[in-house]
N, C-alpha and C positions, 0 to 999 in steps of 0.2 A: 545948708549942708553941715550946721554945726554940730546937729544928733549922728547924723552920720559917723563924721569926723572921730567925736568922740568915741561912740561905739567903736569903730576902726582900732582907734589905740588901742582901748578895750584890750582889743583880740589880740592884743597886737601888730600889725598893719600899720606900714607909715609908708610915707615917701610915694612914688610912680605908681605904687598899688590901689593906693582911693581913683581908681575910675571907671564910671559905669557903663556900658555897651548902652550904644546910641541906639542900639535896636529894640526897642522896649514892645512888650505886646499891648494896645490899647484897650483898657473896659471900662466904659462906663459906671463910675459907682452908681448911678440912679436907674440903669435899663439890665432890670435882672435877666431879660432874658439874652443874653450874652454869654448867661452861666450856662445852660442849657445845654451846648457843645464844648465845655469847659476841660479842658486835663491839667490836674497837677503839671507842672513843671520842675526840673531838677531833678533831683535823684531823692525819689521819698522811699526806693527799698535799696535794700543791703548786700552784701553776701552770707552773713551769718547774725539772722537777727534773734534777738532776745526772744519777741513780741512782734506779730506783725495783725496788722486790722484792713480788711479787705471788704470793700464796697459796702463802707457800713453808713446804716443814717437813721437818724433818733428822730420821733416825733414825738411832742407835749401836747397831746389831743392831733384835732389839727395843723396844729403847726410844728413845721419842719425845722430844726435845729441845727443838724449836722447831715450833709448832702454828700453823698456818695465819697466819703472819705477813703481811702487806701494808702498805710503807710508804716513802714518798718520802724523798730526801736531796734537799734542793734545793743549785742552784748556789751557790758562793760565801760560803757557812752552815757554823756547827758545830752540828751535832746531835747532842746527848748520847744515849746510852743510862742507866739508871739500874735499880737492882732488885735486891733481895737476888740474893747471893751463890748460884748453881746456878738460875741464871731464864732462862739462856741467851743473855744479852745476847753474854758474846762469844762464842759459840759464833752466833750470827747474823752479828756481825760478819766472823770468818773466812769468810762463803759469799760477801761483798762483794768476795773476791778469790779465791775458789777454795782458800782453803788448807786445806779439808778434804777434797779431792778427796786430800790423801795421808794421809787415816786412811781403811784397807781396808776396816771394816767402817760407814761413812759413807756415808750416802744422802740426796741432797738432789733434793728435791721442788719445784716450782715455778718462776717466772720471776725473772731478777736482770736488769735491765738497765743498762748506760751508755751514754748520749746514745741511748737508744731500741735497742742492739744486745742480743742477749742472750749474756750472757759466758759460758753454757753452753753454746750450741752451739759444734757442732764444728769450723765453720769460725771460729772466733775464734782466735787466736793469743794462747795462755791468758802466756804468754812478754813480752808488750808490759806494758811497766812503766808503766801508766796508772794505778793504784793501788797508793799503796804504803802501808807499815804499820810502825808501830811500836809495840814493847813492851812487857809490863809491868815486865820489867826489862831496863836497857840489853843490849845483847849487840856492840858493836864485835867485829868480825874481829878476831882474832891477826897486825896486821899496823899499819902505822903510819897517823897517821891521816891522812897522804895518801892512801894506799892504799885506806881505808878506802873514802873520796868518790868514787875514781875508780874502783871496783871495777863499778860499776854502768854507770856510762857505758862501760867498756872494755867488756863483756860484753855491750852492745848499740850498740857503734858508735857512740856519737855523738860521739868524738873524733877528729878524723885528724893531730892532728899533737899535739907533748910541750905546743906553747904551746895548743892548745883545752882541752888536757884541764884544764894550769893555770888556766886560766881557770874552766872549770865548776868547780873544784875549790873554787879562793877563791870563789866567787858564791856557790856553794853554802854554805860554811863563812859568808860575810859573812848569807846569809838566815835561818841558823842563828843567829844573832847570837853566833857562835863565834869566827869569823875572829881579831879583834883580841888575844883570850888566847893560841889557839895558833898563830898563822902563822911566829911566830922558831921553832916546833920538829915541823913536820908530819911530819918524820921519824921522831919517835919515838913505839912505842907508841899504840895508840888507849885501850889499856887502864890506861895509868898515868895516865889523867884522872883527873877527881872523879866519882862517880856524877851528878852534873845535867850533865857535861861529854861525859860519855858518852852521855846519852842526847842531849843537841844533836849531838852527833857522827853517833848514831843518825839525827837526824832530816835533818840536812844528806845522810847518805847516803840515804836515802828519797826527798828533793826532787832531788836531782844528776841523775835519768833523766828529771827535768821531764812527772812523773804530774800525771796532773788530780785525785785524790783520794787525800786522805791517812788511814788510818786506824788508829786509836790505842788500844792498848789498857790500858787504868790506867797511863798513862804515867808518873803522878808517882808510883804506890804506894811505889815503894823510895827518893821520893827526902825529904829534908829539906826543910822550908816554906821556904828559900831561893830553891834550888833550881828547889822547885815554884814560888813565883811568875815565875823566869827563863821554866819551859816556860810557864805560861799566857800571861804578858807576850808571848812568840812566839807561842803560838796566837792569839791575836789581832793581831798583825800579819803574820801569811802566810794568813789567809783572806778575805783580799782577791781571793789566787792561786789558791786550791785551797779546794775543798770538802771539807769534814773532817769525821767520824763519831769521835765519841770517846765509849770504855767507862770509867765511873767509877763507883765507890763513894761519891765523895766528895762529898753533894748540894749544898754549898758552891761546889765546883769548879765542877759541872756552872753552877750560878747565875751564874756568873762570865762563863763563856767561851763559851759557848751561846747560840742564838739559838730552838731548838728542844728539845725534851726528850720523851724515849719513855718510856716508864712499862714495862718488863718482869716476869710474873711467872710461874712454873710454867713456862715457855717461850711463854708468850701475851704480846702485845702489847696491855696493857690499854687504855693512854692514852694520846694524843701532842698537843702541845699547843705554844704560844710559853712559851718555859722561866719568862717571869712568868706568866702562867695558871696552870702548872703549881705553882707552888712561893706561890701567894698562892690560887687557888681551882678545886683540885682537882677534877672530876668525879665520878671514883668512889673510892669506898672505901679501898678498896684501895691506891692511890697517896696518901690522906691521911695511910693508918693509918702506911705506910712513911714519907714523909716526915716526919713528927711522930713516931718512932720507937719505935711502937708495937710492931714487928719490923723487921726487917730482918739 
């Protein structure tokens, strides 16, 4: 119960509240076919969501990834994903923006929408940087991190003169909570930062085309708990602006920075729940056994 525990604090949570309903739903991790008449549990839709994804499910050739998924991002929220490692968490995440539309043998099934459009059809303009994304490990351009910030804006216009672009550049950099480290040296390298530097760099460049949703994938994996508290400290104060879907391992994290929490397993969407629900009393099984670190 010690992952538990912690998580709990995490969120906040102490005292009478760590306890779990005796009435757990049993499955088998080794008999899939238990999935078969399977339903999410909890509350995976909203009243007013961002982003919602309805009976979606990816295939890599033959094989099946993500299995009839259905599930809200509301506005203005972090919504964690969570789940051993090959559950498909991010390989769900990447259909929030299309970016498996460039693996050849990728096939996505189902509805994705934002603000009610659906970003599959073909009249959507897949090119509008209303969703952006960031890494599990940094990746800054080979270029300075001026460059960096403005690469995005330049390649969609919304700069027309050297002082707009400056501008979006610092804004960007100041909501990154970046600005004040590197503004004496934007010129130089993006990549002779610190890795937590790079990835705000990262992130500053994601917000500079002023997306409505941002999504993240183990943002903090490669970086040191310094670091990492800098990006959570930022994820929670830029989701005031943007609605945010973040893939972590780290169910500590997730407790922290989330308002919501998905339970991932096999590529089924087991649980979704308010991230305290989730991490003090459980529904099913399965999101127990992981949380309490039974597997994972």
């Amino acid at each position: 119960m010690k992952i538990l525990a912690t998580a709990a604090e995490d969120a906040g949570i102490s005292g009478d509240n760590k306890v779990f309903a005796r009435d757990k739903r049993q499955l088998d991790l080794n008999d899939h076919t238990q999935f078969k008449e399977y339903q999410t549990i909890g509350t995976p839709f909203v009243d007013h969501p961002k982003m919602t994804a309805r009976n979606v499910n990816v295939f890599y050739g033959d094989k099946q990834a993500i299995v009839n998924v259905s599930l809200d991002i509301g506005r203005n929220e972090v919504l964690a994903m969570i789940g051993p490692s090959g559950c498909g968490k991010s390989t769900f995440l990447r259909c929030l923006n299309r970016m498996n539309d460039i693996i050849p043998i990728c096939k996505v099934d189902g509805d994705i929408t934002l603000d009610d459009k659906d970003i599959y059809k073909s009249d959507q303009d897949t090119r509008a940087a209303r969703v952006g994304m960031v890494f599990q490990k940094p990746n800054p351009f080979p270029k300075s991190i001026y460059e960096n910030v403005a690469y995005g804006p330049r390649i969609h216009g919304l700069a027309h003169s050297k002082a707009e672009m400056d501008e979006i550049v610092e804004n960007s950099l100041r909501r990154a909570s970046l600005f004040n480290e590197v503004k004496d040296q934007l010129d130089k390298p993006g990549t002779g930062l610190s890795g937590g530097q790079q990835q705000r760099l990262c992130i500053a460049r994601a917000i500079a085309v002023n997306p409505e949703v941002i999504l993240m994938d183990e943002p903090c994996s490669a970086l040191d708990p310094i670091a990492t508290a800098r990006i959570e400290e930022l994820i929670d104060e830029i989701k005031e602006n943007y609605t945010i879907a973040i893939v972590t391992h780290s169910m500590q994290q997730a407790a922290r920075v989330s308002q919501r929490t998905a339970y991932f397993h096999l590529g089924k969407l087991i649980e979704v729940d308010d991230t305290k629900t989730i991490f003090t009393n459980p529904k099913h099984q399965l999101t127990e056994n992981y949380i309490t670190g039974r597997f994972g």
